[in-house]
ChimeraX commands (.cxc) that place a marker at each C-alpha (Angstrom):
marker #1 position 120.05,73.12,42.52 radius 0.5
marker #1 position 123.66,73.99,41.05 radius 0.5
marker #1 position 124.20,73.51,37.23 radius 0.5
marker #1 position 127.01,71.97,35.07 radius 0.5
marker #1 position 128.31,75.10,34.07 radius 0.5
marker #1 position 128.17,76.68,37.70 radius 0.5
marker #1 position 130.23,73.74,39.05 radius 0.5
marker #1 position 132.86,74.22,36.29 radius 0.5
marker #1 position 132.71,77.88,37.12 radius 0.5
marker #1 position 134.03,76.82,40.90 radius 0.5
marker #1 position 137.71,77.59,41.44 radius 0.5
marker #1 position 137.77,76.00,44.71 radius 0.5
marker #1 position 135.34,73.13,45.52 radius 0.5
marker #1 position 134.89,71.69,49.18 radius 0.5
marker #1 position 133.20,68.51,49.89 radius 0.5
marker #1 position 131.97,67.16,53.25 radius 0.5
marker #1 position 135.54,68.99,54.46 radius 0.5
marker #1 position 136.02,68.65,58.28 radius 0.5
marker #1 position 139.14,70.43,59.96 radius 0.5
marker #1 position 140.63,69.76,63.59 radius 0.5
marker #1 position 143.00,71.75,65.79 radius 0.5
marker #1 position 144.80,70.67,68.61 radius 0.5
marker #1 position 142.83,67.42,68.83 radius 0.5
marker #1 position 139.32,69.43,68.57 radius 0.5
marker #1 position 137.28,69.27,65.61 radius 0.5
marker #1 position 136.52,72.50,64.65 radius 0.5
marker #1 position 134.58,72.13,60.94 radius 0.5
marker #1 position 132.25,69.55,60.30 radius 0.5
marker #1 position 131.04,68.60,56.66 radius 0.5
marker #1 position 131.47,71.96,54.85 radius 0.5
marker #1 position 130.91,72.23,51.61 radius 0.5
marker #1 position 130.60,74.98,49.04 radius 0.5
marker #1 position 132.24,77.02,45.68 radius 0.5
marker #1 position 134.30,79.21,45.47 radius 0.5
marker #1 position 133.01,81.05,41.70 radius 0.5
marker #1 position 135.42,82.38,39.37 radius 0.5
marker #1 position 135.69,85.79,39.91 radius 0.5
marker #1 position 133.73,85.87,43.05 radius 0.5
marker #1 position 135.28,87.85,46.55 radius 0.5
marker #1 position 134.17,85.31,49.50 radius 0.5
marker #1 position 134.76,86.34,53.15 radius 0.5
marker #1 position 134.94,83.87,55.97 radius 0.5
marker #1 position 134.26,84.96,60.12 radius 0.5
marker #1 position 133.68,83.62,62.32 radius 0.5
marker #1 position 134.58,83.81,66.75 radius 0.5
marker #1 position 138.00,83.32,67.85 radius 0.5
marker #1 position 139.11,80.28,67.89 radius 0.5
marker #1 position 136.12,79.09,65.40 radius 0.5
marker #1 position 138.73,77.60,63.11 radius 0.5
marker #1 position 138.67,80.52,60.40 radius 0.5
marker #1 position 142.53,80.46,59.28 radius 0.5
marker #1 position 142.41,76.99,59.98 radius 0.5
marker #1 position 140.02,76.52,57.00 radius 0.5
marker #1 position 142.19,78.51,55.17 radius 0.5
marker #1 position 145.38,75.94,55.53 radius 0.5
marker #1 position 143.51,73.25,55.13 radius 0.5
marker #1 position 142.52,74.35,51.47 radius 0.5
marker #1 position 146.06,75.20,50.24 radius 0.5
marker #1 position 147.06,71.93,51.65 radius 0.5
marker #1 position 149.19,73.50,54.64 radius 0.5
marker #1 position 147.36,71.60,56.78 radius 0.5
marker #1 position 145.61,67.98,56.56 radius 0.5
marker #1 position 141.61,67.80,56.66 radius 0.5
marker #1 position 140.60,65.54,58.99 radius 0.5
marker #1 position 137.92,64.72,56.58 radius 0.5
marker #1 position 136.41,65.62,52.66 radius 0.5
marker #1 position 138.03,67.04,50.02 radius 0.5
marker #1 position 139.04,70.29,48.03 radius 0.5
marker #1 position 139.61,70.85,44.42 radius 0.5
marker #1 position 140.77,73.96,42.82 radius 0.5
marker #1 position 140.59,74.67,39.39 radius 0.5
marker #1 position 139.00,70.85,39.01 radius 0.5
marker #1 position 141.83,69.59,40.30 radius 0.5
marker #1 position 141.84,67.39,43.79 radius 0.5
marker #1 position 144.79,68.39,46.29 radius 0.5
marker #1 position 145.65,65.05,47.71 radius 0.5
marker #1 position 147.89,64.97,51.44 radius 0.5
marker #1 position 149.95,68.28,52.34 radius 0.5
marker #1 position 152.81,67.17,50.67 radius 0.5
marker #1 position 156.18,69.41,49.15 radius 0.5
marker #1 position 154.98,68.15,45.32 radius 0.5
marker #1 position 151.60,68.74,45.48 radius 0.5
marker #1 position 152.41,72.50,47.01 radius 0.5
marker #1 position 154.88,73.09,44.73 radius 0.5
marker #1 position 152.66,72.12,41.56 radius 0.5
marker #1 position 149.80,73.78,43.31 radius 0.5
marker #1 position 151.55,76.63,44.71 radius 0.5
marker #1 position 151.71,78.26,40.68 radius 0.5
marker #1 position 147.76,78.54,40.50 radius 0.5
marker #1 position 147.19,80.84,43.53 radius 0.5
marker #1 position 148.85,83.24,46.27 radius 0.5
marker #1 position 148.84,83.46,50.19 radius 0.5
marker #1 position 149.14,86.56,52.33 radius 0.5
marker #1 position 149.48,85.43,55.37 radius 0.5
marker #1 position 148.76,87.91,58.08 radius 0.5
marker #1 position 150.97,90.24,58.97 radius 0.5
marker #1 position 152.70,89.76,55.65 radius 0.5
marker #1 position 154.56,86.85,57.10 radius 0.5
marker #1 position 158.02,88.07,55.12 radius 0.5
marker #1 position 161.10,86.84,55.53 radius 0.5
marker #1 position 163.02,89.18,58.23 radius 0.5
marker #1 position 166.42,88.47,56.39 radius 0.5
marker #1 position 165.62,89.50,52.97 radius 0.5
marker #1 position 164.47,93.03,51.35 radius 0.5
marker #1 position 160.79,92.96,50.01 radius 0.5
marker #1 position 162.15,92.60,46.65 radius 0.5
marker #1 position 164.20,89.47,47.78 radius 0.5
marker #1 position 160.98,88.15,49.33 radius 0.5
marker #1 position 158.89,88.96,46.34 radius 0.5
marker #1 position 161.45,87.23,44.22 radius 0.5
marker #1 position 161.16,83.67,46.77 radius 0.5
marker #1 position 158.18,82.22,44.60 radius 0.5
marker #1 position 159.73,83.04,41.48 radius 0.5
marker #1 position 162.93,81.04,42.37 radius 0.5
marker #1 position 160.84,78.18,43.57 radius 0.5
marker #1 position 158.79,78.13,40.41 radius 0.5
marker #1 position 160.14,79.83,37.31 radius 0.5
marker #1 position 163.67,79.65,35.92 radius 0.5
marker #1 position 164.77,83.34,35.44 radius 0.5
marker #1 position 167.29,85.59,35.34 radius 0.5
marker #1 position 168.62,88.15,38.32 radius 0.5
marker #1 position 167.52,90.77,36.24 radius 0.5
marker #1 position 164.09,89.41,35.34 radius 0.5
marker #1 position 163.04,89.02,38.81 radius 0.5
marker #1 position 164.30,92.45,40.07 radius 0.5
marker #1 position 161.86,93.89,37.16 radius 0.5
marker #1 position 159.05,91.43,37.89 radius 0.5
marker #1 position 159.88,92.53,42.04 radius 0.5
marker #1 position 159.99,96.33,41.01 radius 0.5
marker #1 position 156.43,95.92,38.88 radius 0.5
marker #1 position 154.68,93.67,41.70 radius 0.5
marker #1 position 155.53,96.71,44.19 radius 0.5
marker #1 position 154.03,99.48,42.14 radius 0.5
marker #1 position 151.13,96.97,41.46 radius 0.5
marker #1 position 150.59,97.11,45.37 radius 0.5
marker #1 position 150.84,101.15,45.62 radius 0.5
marker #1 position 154.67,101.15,47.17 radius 0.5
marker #1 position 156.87,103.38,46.42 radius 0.5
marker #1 position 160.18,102.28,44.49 radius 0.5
marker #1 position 162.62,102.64,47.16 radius 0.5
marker #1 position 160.77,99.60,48.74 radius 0.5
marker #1 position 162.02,97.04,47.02 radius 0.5
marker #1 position 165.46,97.80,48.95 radius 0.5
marker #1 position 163.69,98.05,52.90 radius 0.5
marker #1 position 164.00,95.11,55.20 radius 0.5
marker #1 position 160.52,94.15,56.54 radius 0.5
marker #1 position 161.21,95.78,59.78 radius 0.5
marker #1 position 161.70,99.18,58.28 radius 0.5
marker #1 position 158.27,99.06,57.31 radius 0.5
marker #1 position 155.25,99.82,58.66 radius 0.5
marker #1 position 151.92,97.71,59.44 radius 0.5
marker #1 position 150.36,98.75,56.36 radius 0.5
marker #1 position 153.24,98.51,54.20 radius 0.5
marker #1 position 154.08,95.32,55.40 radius 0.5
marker #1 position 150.72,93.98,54.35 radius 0.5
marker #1 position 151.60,95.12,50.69 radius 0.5
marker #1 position 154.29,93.86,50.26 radius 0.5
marker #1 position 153.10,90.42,51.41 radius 0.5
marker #1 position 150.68,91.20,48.67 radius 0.5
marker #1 position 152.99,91.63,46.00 radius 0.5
marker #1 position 154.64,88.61,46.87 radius 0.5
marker #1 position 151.36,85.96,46.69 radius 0.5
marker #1 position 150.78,87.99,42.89 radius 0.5
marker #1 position 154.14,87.27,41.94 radius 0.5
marker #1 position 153.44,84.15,39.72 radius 0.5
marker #1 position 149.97,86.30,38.11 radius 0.5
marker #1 position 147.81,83.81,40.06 radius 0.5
marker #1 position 144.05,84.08,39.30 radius 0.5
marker #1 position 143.29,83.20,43.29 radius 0.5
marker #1 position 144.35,84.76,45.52 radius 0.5
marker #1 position 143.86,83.83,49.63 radius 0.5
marker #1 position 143.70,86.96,52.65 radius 0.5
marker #1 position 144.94,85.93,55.99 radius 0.5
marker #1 position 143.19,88.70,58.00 radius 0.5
marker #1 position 144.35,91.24,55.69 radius 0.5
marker #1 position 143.65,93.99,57.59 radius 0.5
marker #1 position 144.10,92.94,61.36 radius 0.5
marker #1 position 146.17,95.44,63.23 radius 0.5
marker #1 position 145.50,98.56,60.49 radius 0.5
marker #1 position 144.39,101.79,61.36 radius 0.5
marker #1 position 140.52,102.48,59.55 radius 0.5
marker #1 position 142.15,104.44,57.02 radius 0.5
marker #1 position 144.65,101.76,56.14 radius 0.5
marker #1 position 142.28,99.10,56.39 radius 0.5
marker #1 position 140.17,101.51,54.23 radius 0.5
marker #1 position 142.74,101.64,51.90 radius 0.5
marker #1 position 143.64,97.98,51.42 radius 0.5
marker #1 position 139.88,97.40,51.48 radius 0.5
marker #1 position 140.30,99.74,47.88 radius 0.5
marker #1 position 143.49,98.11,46.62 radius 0.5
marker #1 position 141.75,94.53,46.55 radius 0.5
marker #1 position 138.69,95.91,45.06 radius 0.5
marker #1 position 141.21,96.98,42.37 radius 0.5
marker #1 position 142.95,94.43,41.84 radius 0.5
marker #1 position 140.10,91.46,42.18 radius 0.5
marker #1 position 138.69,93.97,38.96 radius 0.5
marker #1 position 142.12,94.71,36.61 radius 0.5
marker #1 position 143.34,90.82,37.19 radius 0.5
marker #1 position 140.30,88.86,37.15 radius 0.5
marker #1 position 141.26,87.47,41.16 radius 0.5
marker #1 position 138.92,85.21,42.69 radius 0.5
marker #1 position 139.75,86.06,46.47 radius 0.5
marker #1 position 139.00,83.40,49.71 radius 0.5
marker #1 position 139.46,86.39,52.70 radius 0.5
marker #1 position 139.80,85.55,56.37 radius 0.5
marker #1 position 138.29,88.40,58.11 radius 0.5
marker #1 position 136.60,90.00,61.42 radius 0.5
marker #1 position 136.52,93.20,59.63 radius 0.5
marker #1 position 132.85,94.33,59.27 radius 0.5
marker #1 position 133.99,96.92,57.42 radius 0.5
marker #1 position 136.01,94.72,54.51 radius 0.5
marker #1 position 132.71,92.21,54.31 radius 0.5
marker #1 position 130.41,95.37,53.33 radius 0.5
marker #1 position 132.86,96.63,51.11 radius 0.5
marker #1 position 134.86,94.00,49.13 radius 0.5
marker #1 position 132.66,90.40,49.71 radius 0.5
marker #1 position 130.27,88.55,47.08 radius 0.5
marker #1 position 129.34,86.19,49.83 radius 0.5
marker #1 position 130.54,85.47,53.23 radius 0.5
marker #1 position 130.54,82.11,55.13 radius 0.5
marker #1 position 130.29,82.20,58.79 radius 0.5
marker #1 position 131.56,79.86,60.87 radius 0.5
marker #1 position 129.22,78.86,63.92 radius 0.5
marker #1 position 128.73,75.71,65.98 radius 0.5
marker #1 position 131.24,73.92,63.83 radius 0.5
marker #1 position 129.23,74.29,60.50 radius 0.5
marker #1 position 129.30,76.95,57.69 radius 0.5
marker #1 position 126.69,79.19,56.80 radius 0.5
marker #1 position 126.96,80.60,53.48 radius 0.5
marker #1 position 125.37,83.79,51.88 radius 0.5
marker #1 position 125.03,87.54,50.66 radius 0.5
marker #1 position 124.99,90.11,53.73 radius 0.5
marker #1 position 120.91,90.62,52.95 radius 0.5
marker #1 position 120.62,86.54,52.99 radius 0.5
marker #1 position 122.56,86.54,56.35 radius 0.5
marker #1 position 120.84,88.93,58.06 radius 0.5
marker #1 position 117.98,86.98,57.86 radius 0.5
marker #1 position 119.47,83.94,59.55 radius 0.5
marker #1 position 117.81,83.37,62.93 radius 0.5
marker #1 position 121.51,82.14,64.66 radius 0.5
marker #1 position 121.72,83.71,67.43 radius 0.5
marker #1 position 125.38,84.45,67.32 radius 0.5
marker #1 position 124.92,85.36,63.75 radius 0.5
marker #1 position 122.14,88.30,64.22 radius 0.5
marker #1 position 124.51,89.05,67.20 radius 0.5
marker #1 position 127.50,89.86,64.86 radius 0.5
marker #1 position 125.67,91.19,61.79 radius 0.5
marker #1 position 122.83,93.47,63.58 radius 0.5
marker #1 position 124.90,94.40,66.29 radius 0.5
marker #1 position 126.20,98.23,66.64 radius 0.5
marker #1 position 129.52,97.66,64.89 radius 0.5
marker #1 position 127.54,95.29,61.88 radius 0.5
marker #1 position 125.09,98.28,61.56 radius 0.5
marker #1 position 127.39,101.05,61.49 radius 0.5
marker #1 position 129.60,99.11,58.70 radius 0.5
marker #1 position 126.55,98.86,56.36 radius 0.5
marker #1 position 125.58,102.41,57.04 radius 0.5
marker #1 position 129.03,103.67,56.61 radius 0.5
marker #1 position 128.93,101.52,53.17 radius 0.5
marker #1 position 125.53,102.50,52.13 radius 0.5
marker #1 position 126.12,106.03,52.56 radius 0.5
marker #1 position 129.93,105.51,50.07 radius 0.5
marker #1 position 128.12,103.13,47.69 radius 0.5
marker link #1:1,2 radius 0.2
marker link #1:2,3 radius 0.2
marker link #1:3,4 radius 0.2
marker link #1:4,5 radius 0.2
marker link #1:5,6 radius 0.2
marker link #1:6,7 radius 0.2
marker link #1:7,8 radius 0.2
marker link #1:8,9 radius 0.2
marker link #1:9,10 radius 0.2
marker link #1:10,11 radius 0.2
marker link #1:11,12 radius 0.2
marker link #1:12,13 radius 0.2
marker link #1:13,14 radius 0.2
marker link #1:14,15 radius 0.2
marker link #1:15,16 radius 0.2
marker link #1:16,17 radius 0.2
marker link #1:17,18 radius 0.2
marker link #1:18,19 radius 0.2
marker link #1:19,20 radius 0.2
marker link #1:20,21 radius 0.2
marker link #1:21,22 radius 0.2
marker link #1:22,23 radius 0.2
marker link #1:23,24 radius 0.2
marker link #1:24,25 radius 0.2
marker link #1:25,26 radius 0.2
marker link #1:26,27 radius 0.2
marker link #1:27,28 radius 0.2
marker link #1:28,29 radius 0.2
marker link #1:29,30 radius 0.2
marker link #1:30,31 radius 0.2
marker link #1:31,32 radius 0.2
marker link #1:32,33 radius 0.2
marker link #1:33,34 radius 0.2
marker link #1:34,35 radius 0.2
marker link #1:35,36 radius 0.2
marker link #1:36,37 radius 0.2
marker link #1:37,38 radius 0.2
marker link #1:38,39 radius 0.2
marker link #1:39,40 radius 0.2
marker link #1:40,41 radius 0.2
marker link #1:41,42 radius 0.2
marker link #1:42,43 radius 0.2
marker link #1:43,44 radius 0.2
marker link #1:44,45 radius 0.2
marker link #1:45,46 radius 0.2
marker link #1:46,47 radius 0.2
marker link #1:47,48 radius 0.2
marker link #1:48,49 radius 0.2
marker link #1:49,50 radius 0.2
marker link #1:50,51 radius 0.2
marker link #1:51,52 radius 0.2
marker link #1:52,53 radius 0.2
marker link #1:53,54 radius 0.2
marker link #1:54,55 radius 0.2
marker link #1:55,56 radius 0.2
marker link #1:56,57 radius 0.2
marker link #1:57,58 radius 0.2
marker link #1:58,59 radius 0.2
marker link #1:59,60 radius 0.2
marker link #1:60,61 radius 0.2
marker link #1:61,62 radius 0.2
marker link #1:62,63 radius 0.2
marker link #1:63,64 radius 0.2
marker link #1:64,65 radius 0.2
marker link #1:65,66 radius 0.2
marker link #1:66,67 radius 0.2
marker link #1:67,68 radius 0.2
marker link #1:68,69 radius 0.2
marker link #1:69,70 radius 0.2
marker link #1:70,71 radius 0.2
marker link #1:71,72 radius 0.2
marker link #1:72,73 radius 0.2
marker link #1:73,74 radius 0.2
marker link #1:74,75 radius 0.2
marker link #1:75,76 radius 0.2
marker link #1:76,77 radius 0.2
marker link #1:77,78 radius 0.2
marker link #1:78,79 radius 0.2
marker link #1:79,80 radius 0.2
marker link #1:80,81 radius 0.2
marker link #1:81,82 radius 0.2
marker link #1:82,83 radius 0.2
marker link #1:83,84 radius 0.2
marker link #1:84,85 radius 0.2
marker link #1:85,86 radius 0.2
marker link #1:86,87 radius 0.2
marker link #1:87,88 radius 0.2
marker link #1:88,89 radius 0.2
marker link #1:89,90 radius 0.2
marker link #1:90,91 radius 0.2
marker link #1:91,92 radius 0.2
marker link #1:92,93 radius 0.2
marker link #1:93,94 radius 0.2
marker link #1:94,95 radius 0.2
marker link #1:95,96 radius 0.2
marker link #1:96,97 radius 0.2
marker link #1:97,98 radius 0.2
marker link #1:98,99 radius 0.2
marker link #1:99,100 radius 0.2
marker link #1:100,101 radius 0.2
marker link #1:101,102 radius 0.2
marker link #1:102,103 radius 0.2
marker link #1:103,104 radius 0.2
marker link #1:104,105 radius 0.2
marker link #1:105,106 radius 0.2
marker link #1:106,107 radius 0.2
marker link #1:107,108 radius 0.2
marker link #1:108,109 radius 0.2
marker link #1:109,110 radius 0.2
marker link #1:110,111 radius 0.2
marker link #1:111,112 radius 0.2
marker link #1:112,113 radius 0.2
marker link #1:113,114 radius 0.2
marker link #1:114,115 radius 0.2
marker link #1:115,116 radius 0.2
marker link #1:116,117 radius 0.2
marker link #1:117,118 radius 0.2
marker link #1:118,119 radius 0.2
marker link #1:119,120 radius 0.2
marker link #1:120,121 radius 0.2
marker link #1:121,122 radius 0.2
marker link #1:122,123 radius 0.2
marker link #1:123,124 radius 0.2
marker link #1:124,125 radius 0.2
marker link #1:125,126 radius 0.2
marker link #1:126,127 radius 0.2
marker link #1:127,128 radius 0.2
marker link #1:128,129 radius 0.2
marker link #1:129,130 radius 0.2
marker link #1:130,131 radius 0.2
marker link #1:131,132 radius 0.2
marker link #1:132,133 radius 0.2
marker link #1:133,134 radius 0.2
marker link #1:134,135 radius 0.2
marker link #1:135,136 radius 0.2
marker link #1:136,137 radius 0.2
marker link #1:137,138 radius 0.2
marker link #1:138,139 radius 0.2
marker link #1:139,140 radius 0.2
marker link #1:140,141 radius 0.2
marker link #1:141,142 radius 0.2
marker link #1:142,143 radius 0.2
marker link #1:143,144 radius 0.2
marker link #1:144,145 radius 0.2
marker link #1:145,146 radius 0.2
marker link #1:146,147 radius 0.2
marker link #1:147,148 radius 0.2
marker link #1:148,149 radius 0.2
marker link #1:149,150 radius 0.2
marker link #1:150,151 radius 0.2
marker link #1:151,152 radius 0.2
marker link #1:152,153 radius 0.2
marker link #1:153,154 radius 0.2
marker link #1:154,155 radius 0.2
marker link #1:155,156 radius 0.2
marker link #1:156,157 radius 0.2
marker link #1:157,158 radius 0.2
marker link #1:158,159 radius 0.2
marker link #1:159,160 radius 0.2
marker link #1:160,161 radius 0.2
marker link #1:161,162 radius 0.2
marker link #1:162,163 radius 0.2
marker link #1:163,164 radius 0.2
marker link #1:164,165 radius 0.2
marker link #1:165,166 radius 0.2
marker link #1:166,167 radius 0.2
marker link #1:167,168 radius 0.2
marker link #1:168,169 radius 0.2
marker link #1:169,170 radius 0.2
marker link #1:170,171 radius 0.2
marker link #1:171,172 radius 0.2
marker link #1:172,173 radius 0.2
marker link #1:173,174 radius 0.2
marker link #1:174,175 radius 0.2
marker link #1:175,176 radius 0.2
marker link #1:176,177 radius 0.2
marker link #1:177,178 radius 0.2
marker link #1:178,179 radius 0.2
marker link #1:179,180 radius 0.2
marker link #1:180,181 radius 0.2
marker link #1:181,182 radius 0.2
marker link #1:182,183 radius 0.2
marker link #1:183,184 radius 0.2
marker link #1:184,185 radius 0.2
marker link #1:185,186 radius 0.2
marker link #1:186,187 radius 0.2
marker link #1:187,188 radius 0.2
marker link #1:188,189 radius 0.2
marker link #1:189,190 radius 0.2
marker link #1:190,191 radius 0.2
marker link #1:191,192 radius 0.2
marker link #1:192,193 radius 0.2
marker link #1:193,194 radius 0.2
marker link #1:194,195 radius 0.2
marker link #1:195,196 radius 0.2
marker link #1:196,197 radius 0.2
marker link #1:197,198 radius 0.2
marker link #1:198,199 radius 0.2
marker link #1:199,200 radius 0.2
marker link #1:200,201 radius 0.2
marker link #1:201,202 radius 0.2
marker link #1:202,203 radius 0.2
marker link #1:203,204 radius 0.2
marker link #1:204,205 radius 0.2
marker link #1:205,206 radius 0.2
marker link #1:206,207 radius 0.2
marker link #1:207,208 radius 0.2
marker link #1:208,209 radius 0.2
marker link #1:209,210 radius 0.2
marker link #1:210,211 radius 0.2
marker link #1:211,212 radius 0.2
marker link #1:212,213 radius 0.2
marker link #1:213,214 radius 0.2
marker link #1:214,215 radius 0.2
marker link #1:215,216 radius 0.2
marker link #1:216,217 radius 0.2
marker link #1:217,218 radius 0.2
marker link #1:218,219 radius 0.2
marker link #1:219,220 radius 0.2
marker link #1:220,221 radius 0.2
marker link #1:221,222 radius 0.2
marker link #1:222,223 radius 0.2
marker link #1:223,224 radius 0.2
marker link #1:224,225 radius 0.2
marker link #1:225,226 radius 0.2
marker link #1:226,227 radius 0.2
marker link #1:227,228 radius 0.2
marker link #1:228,229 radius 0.2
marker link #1:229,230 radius 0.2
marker link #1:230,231 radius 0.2
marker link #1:231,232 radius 0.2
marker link #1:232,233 radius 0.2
marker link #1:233,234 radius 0.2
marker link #1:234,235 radius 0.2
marker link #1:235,236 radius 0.2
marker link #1:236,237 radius 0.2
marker link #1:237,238 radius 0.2
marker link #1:238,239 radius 0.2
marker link #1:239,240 radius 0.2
marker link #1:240,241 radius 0.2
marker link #1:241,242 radius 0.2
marker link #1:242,243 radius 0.2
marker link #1:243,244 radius 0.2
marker link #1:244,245 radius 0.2
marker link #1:245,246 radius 0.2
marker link #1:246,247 radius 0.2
marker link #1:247,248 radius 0.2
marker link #1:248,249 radius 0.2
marker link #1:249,250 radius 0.2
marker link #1:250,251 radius 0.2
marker link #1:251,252 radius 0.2
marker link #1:252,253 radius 0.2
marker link #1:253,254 radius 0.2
marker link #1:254,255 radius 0.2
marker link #1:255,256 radius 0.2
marker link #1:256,257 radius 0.2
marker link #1:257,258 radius 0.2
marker link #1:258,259 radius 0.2
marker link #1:259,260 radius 0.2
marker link #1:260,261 radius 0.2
marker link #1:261,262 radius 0.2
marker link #1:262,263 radius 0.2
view
């Protein structure tokens, strides 16, 4: 049974949440914490409702049931106040970066801090030109158009623009779908890093063995419209068929060799 002080340690806190796509239900009752400081990842098959889950807790999209606090606060109806009061406390990379074709990466990085903050040009092209190192881009960056970029450095810099505001939560839309292993490797590293120097408490949408092994507290799978929560060692001893499929299969054993053998 969860204690007081581990339920005001929860950043994000789902009750009896159910999602729907498309007229299907995809979630049912799913509850859990997200802890302060805590990495958790979140699989699940295609089409299972993964990213869904994800909108549904930063209010882009309305639960079709339950309810989500973060930071001990409930987010009511998707709604442009409650997203704009909410939208301070964490950051979204959305996969593939999800910039804005028409602006540089520094214009993009500096989108959130003309929603939120009142601050100067200059300001913002310093807080754009720190957020970019922060991320491992080079300077001359800050001046590309998204296209110029590539996969990899597109992901960064939709990085540096969900830390713009210094959240302490930060959400991973497949972070590193469509990488190459040693990008994915890489990115694996640089939130590893960064949940560590800022204190993040990270949500990640993933299918990447690999990232689970590497960067994850806990993952929740999604299976038969329910979540199943644990560590890797706890899930491997789930007797879900589709779970022992995906965990003890080739790819789930080479990832935890390949991690044991770094570790």
């Amino acid at each position: 049974m969860r204690s007081e002080s581990d339920a005001a340690a929860a950043v994000v806190r789902v009750r009896g949440v159910a999602t729907r796509a498309g007229g299907r239900i995809l979630l049912r009752n799913a509850g859990f914490d997200l802890r302060s400081g805590e990495v958790l990842g979140v699989v699940g098959a295609s089409g299972s409702g993964k990213s869904v889950l994800l909108r549904t807790i930063v209010g882009l999209t309305p639960a079709a049931a339950g309810t989500v606090a973060i930071f001990g606060e409930e987010l009511g109806q998707p709604g442009r106040g409650d997203l704009r009061r909410f939208g301070k406390k964490w950051g979204v990379l959305f996969q593939d970066g999800a910039l804005f074709s028409s602006l540089t990466v520094a214009e993009n990085i500096m989108v959130p801090l003309r929603e939120q903050l009142d601050l100067s040009p200059a300001l913002m092209h310093e807080i754009a030109a720190l957020k970019i190192a922060l991320v491992g881009l080079p300077p001359d960056t800050a001046a590309k158009m998204p296209a110029a970029l590539s996969g990899g450095m597109r992901k960064r810099a939709g990085l540096a623009r969900a830390l713009a505001l210094d959240p302490k939560l930060l959400f991973l839309d497949e972070p590193t779908a469509g990488l190459d292993p040693i990008a994915a490797t890489d990115f694996d590293s640089l939130v590893r890093d960064l949940k560590e120097s800022l204190g993040l408490t990270v949500f990640m949408v993933t299918h990447d063995l690999d990232s689970l092994t590497a960067v994850c507290d806990r993952i929740a799978v999604i299976v038969d419209q329910h979540l199943v929560i644990g560590t890797l060692a706890e899930l491997l001893r789930n007797p879900d068929p589709w779970i022992q499929q995906y965990f003890s299969g080739p790819r789930g054993r080479a990832a935890r060799i390949a991690e044991a053998a770094t570790g």
